[in-house]
C-alpha positions in Angstrom: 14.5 -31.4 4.8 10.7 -31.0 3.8 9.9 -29.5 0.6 8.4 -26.1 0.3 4.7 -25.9 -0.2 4.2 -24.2 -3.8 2.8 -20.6 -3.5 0.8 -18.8 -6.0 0.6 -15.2 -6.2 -2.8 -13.5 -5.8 -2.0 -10.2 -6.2 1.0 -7.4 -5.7 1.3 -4.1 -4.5 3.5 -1.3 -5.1 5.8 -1.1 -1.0 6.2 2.4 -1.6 2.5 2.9 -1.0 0.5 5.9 0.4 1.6 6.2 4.4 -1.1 4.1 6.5 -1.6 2.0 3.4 -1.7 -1.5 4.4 -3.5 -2.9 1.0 -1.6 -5.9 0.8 -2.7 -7.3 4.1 -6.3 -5.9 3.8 -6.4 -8.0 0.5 -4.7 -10.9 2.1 -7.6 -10.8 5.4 -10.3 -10.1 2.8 -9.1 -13.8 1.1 -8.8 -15.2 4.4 -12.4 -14.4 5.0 -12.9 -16.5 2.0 -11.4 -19.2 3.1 -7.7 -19.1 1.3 -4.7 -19.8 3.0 -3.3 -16.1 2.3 -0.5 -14.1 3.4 2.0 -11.7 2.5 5.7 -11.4 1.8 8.3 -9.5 0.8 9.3 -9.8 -2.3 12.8 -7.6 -2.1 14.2 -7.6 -6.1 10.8 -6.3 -7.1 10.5 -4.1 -4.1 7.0 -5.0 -4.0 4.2 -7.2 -1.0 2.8 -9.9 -3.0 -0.1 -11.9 -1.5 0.5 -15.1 -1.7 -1.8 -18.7 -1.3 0.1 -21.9 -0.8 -1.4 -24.5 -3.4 -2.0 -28.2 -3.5 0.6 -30.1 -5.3 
């Protein structure tokens, strides 16, 4: 089984945001722009979105 890539969080965001937020994926596009492999997950025992960048190991 391959290893998982390391991840590195970029930022997090409340999921009990304003209705029609979506700040975690407008952050994650804005560092996509950039040129950073970002994305966002889940992370359910914080009940928060973290953005998240897979990094070189």
């Amino acid at each position: 089984m391959p290893a998982q890539p390391q991840r590195t969080v970029l930022e997090q965001f409340p999921a009990g945001g304003p209705r029609g937020s979506w700040s975690a994926e407008e952050y994650a596009a804005a560092q996509r722009a950039q040129g950073h492999d970002a994305q966002v997950v889940m992370d359910l025992s914080s009940d928060q979105f973290l953005v998240v960048a897979n990094t070189a190991t």
